[in-house]
N, C-alpha and C positions, 0 to 999 in steps of 0.2 A: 786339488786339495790333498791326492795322495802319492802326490809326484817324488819320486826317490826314496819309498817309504818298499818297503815288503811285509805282508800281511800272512797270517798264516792262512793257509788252503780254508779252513771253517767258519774263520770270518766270512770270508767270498760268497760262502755257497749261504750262510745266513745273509747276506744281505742281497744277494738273488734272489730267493723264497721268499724274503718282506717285500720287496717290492716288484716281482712279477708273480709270484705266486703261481697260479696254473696256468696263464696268460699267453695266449698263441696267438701270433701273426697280427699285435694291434699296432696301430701305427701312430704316431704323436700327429698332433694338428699340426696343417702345415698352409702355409700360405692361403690364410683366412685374414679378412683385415683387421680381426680384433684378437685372433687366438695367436703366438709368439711364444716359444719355449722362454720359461722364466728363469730365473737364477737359479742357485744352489739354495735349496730347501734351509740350511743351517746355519745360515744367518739369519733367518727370517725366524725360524724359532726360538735363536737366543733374545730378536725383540719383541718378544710377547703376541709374535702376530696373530688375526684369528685363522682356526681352523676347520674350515667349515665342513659340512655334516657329509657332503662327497668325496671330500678327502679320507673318511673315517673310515678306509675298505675295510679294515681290520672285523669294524661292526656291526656291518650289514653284508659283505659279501657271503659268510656261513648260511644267512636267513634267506638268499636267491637260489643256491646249490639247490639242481635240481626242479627247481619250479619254470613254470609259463608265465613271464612278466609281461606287463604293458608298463611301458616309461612315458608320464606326463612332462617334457621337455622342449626347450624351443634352444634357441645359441646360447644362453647365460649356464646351460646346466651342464658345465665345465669341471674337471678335476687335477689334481696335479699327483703325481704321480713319483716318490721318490727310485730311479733306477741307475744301475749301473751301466754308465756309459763314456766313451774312450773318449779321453780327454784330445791326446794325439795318437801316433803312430803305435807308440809303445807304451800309454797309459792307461789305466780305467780309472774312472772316477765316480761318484755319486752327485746326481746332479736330477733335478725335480722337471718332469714332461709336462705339458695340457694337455689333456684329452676329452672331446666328447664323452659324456657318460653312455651315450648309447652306442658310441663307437667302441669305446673299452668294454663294455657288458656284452655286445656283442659277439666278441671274439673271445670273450673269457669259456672256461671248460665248464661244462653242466649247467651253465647259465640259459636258456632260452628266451633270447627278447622274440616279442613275437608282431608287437605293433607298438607303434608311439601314436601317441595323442598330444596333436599340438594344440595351444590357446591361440587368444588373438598373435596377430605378427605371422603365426606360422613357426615352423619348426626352424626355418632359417631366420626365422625373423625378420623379413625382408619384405612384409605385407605392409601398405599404410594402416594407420588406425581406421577402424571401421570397415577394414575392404572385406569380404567375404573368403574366409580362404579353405581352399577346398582340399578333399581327398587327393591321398595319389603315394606314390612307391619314395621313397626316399634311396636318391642314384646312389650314394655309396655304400650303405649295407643292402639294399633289396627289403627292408621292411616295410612294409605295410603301413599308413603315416594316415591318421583318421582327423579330422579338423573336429575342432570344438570351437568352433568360431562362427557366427551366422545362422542358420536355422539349428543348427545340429549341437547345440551349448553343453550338453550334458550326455556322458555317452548310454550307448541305449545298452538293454540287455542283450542283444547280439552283439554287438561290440566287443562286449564285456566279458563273453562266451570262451570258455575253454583257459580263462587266465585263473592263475593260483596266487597272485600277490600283483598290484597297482602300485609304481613308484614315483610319486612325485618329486621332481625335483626343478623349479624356477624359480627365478631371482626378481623381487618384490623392491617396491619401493616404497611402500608404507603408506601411500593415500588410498584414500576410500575408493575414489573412482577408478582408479588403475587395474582394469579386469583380471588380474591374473588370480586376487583371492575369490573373487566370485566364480572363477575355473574351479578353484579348489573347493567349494561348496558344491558346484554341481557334480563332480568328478566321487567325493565324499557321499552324497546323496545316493550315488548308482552304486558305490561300491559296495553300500551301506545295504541297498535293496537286491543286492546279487549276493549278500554274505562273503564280501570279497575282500581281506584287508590290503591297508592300505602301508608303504612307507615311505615316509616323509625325511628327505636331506634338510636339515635347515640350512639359512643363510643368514645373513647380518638384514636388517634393515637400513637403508643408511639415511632414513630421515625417522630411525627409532629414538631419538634421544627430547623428544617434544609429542607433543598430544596436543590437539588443537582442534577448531572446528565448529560447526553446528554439529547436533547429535541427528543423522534420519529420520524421517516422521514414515510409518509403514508405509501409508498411501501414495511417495514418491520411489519404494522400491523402483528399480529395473536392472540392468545389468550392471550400469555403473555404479549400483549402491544398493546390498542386497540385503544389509544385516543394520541394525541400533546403534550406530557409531560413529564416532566423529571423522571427518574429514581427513586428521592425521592421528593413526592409534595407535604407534610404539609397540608394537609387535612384530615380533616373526611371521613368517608361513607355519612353522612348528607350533610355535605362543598361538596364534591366532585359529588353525585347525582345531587346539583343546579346547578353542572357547568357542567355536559352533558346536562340537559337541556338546560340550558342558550344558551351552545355552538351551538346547535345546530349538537351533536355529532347521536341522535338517526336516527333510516334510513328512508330517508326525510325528516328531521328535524321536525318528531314528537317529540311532549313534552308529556309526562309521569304526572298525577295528584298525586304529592307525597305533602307527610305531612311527617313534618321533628320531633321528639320529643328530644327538644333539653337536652343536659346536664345541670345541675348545678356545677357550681365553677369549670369547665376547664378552662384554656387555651393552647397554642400552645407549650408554653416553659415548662409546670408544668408539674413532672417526673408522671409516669403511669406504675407503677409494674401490667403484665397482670395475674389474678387470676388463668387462664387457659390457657394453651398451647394452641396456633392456629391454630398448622397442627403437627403432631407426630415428622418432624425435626428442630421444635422451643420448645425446650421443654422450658429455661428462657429467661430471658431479656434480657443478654446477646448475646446470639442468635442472636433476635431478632433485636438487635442493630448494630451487625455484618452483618446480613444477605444483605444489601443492597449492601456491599461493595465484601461480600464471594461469593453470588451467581454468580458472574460471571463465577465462576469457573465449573458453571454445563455447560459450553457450553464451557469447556477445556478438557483436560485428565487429570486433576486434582482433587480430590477427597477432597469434602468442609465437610468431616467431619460424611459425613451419609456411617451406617454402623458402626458406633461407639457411645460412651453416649454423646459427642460433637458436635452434628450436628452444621454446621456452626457459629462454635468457633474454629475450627481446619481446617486447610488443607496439603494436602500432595498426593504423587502419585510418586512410581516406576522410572518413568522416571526425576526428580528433580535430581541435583548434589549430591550426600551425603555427600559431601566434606564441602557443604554449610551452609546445613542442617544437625543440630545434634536431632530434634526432631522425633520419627519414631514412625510408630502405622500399626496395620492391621485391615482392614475393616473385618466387620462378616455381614452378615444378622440379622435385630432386627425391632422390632415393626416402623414401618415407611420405611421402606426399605429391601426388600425382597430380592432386585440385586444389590447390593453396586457396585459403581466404582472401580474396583480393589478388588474385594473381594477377600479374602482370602491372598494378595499379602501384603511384605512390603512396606510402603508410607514411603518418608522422604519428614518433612515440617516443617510446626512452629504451634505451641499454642497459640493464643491470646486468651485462657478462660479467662485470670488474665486480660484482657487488661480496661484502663477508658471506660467509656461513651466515646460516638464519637458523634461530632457532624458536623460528613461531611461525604461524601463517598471517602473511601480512596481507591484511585488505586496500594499504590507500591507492595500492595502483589499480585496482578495480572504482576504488570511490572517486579518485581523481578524472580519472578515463570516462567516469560516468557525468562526472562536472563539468569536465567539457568536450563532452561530446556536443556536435553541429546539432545532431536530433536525437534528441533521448526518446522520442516515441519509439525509434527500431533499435535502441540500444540491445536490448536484451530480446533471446529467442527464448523457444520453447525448452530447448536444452538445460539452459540454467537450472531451473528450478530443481532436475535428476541429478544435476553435477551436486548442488549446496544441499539435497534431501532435504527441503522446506523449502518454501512459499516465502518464509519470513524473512530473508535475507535479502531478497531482489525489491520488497516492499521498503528495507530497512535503508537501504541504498537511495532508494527514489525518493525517500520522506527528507533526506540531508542528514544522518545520524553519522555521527565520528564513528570511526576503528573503534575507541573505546567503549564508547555507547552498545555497541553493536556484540562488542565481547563481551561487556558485562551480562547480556542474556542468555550466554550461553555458559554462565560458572555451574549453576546449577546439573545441569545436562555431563558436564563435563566430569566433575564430582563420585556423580552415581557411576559414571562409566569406569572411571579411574577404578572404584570399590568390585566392581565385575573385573575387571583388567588384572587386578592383582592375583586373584584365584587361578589365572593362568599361567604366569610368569614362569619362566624357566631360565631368564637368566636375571642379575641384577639390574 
């Protein structure tokens, strides 16, 4: 970009200072299979792109100087970094790095990370859903890497010992059952009881542009659905942290001292391609965008795709009519999934890889899946009922009621939550 150009010596040294700052010996990501130095930073900002709240060093790196942080982060909590770097032999150019956040904070001056706390996945991300992931040192900086996954959900006051500021920063996908905001409430809750504040990166949501769902009924609380809300809530991690607070959702209605580092140029409706995979069975957007509507099917005998390179983009399962279904595949065990549903077995189901953007949660591949199914007495497990937070839906299903039937009950619920939703909003 600044080939055959001569710049004055103060330019140089300004635009050194903006993007290394005090910055010693950090090194860009490098042969990771989802982290890849991206392009030059300035075309991406003449197209309105967003900018999300780890990019914003400017904003938050004054409020780290000096303090003992803990980073809540697993692989999504990535930054880009614009710096001066030699085009060839004889150039330098300005061109934007990836970097782990805890890589870069690490090596930055009067920063002290001191521990990370990963969610489910693991800090690499590399856990199945559900696996228990543990303690242990994280090989490339030597930190201290504490699991919040499995018995230990919430960190304890030892833990939490000797930190002066908690920084979350993970990348959400906006369903209810997707553990990472129920991290962010336990995580909230300890900080909250240690007087420890908190700072929160936001991200895009990229299935924020739709609200949808049953609303939780308390008594199906557990991990995968911890707070009054529907299935898909159009929120942030930022948006959605003011509204546990606000609610009054932490235990005793402690509130948590968080600082929000908001985005530039989101909003609610503008599309959000995630750079990084979430969890090892969202590999694209696709996925992603499915998943609200697929997941149901992990509390059926139905098999949403894992164990296959389609995780929830596909489902199927043995017991399905094949008379119905012409689409058919076999689960294997693969990176995300050790114990596939049906593994090894023929599924018959359908494909929606090719399908548009959605923007609703759609039930007929659940109601259809249930119509024919070989034996609806084992259709559904115990799981369901934690996935939909009510009873009423698995009832609503069995009784023969349409998609619309079934969303017509939940306008009301929807309504009330929309009018709570609003008082938190931080972007349009």
């Amino acid at each position: 970009m600044f080939k055959n150009r001569v710049f004055p010596i103060i330019i140089v040294i300004v635009l050194v200072l903006i993007s290394c700052g005090n910055k010693t010996n950090g090194d860009s990501v490098k042969n990771n299979e989802s982290l890849n130095q991206v392009k030059d930073d300035n075309s991406s900002k003449l197209n309105d792109n967003i900018v999300v709240g780890a990019n914003r060093t400017d904003l938050y790196l004054p409020l780290l100087k000096g303090k003992r942080i803990g980073i809540v982060a697993n692989q999504t909590s990535v930054m880009t970094i614009l710096e001066r770097r030699a085009i060839d032999s004889s150039t330098m150019g300005s061109t934007s790095v990836m970097y782990h956040l805890v890589d870069y904070l690490h090596n930055y001056d009067n920063i002290n990370v001191t521990k990370v706390f990963a969610p489910e996945h693991g800090f690499r991300g590399k856990a199945d859903a559900g696996e228990v992931v543990k303690d242990g040192i994280d090989t490339k900086t030597g930190i201290p890497i504490i699991s919040l996954y499995g018995k230990n959900k919430k960190p304890s006051a030892e833990q939490l010992e000797n930190l002066d500021l908690v920084v979350f920063d993970i990348q959400d996908v906006g369903a209810r059952f997707y553990t990472y905001i129920s991290s962010l409430h336990y995580v909230m809750e300890a900080c909250a009881e240690a007087n420890i504040p908190m700072l929160i990166l936001d991200r895009p949501n990229p299935n924020g542009h739709y609200i949808d769902g049953p609303i939780l009924e308390s008594e199906h609380k557990s991990f995968v659905g911890m707070h009054p809300i529907p299935v898909v809530h159009g929120m942030t991690i930022g948006e959605y942290a003011k509204m546990i607070n606000g609610e009054g959702w932490l235990k005793k209605g402690i509130t948590c001292d968080i600082t929000v580092i908001e985005m530039q140029n989101y909003n609610h409706n503008k599309t959000y391609g995630l750079p990084i995979k979430p969890s090892p069975n969202l590999p694209n957007d696709t996925s992603i965008n499915l998943y609200p509507s697929l997941c149901f099917f992990e509390g059926t005998n139905v098999n949403a795709g894992r164990g296959t390179s389609k995780q929830f983009q596909i489902y199927g399962s043995p017991y399905l009519d094949k008379t119905v279904y012409n689409f058919k595949y076999i689960p294997s065990p693969n990176e995300g999934t050790k114990y596939p549903k049906h593994d090894g077995v023929l599924c018959y189901g359908e494909d929606l890889s090719a399908h548009e953007k959605m923007n609703t949660l759609d039930l007929n591949y659940l109601i259809r899946a249930y119509k024919n199914s070989i034996d609806k007495s084992v259709f559904f497990n115990d799981f369901f009922v934690k996935l939909a937070g009510t009873k009423e839906l698995q009832s609503q299903i069995e009784s023969g009621m349409s998609q619309k039937e079934i969303k017509d009950t939940w306008v009301k619920g929807l309504d009330a939550f929309k009018k709570i939703r609003a008082k938190y909003l931080v972007y349009d």
